[in-house]
MARVEXDO-516083 format. One line per 4 residues: number of its first residue (from 1); for each residue x, y, z of C-alpha. Coordinates in steps of 0.2 Angstrom, whole numbers, m for minus. Example, Ala and Ser with C-alpha at 12.3 -4.5 7.8 and 13.67 -1.06 7.14 Angstrom:
1) 62 m22 39  68 m5 36
# end
This chain:
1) 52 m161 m42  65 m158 m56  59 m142 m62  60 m137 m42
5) 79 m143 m41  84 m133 m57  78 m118 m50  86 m120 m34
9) 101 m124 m42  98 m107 m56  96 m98 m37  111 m103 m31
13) 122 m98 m47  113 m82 m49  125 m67 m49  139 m81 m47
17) 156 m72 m50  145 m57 m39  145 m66 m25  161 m74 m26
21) 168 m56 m27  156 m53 m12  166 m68 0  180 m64 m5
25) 182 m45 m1  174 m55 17  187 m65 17  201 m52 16
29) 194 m38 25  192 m55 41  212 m60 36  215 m42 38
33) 206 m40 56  213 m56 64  231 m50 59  230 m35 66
37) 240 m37 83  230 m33 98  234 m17 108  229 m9 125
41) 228 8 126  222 22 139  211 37 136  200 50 144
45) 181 54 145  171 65 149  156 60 164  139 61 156
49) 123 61 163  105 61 160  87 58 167  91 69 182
53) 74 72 190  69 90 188  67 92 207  85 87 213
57) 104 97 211  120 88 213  127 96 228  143 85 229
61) 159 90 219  156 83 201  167 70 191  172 76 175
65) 182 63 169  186 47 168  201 35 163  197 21 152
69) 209 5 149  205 m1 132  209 m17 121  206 m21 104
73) 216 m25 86  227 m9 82  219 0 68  205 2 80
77) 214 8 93  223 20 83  210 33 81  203 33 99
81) 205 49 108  205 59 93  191 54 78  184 41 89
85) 177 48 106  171 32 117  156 37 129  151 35 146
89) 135 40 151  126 39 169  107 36 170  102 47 186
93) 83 43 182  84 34 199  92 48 211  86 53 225
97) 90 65 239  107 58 247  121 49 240  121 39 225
101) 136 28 217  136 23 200  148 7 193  156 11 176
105) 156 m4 165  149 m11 149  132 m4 152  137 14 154
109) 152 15 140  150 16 123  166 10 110  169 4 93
113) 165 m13 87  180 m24 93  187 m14 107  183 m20 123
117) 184 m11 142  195 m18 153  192 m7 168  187 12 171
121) 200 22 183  189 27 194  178 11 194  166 19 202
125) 158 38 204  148 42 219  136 59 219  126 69 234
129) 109 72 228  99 87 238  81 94 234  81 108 223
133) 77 127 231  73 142 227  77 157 236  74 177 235
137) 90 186 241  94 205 241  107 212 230  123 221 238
141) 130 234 232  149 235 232  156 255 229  177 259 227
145) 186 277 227  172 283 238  180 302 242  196 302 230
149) 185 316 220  180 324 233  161 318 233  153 308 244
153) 140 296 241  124 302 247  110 290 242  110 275 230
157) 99 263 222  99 247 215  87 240 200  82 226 206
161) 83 226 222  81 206 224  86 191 214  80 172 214
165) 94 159 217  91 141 213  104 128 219  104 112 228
169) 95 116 246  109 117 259  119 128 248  104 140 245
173) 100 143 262  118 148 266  119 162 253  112 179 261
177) 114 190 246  120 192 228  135 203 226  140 216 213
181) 156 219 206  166 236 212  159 251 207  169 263 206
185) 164 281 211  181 291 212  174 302 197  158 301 201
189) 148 318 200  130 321 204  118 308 197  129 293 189
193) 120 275 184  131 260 183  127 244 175  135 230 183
197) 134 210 185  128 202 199  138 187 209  132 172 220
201) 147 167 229  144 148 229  148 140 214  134 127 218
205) 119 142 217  116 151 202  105 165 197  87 163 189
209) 86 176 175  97 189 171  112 190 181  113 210 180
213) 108 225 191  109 246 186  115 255 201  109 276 203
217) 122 285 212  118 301 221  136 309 223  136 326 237
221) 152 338 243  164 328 254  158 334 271  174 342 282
# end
């Protein structure tokens, strides 16, 4: 029993002044914490998301930011904003096609140790969820200085002729075609090709693949 007590007690006193060093830096750096005063402070985030089901499109207009009220001792509210980014990040693994609100709170925000959330400004985010599309559309062709040279346009093409749009389904079906910017022909002579970008005019309805298009122009004597 004695021989077990002296080796508890050898335990105990083993890398003595170690250990005391050990408390003591504890000791300070928790004096130093609890002296700190405690600040509030307001910064911006950006609106995360993720786990959004592969078949739907967020068809409302997106929040992208978010105020955040924070508390918390000073030297850790002196860095937020700028080397210390807080988070807020929605789970949409639960959407489905219609509206969806989301609370913003401890579950969704991510801080520091020691800095606490005392409300998000909006408290709440709400989204409009619709089944994904897709969609083949013809491409139009937009032509500018038609004539200036005295040349006419007599027969153009366009390579491709359709594109696939993808977009949340409402917005989809309201497109009717995908746009090219202005060509212009005012110098146009003969046979002229033009490589241009294409548009969907519905910021909601994006392009699948490239978003490009070569144009042939077949250019003819103005006709009196």
């Amino acid at each position: 029993m004695k021989r077990l007590w002296k080796r508890a007690v050898a335990k105990v006193f083993e890398n003595f002044w170690w250990k005391l060093l050990s408390l003591g830096i504890a000791v300070a750096i928790w004096a130093l914490v609890a002296s700190e005063p405690e600040l509030s402070t307001f910064t911006t985030v950006r609106v995360e998301y993720k786990n959004l089901p592969d078949d739907l499109e967020i068809s409302s207009e997106p929040v992208s930011t978010v105020a955040l009220e924070l508390r918390g001792p000073s030297g850790q509210l002196n860095g937020v904003g700028e080397t210390i980014r807080p988070s807020l990040v929605l789970d949409m693994a639960n959407a489905r096609p219609g509206e969806r609100t989301y609370t913003i709170g401890d579950a969704n925000v991510k801080l520091s140790r020691g800095v606490q959330l005392v409300r998000a400004i909006p408290s709440e985010v709400r989204f409009r969820f619709e089944p994904r599309r897709t969609r083949t559309v013809p491409v139009e062709v937009r032509f500018t200085g038609e004539g200036q040279n005295g040349y006419q346009i007599a027969h153009s093409e366009v390579i491709p002729a359709e594109i696939q749009i993808v977009g949340p389904r409402s917005r989809v079906a309201r497109v009717n075609s995908a746009v090219t910017d202005q060509i212009d022909v005012s110098n146009a002579v003969g046979v002229t090709q033009f490589h241009v970008s294409l548009l969907v005019e519905d910021p909601y309805v994006r392009i699948e693949g490239s978003p490009e298009a070569t144009v042939q122009v077949t250019m003819r004597t103005k006709q009196k």
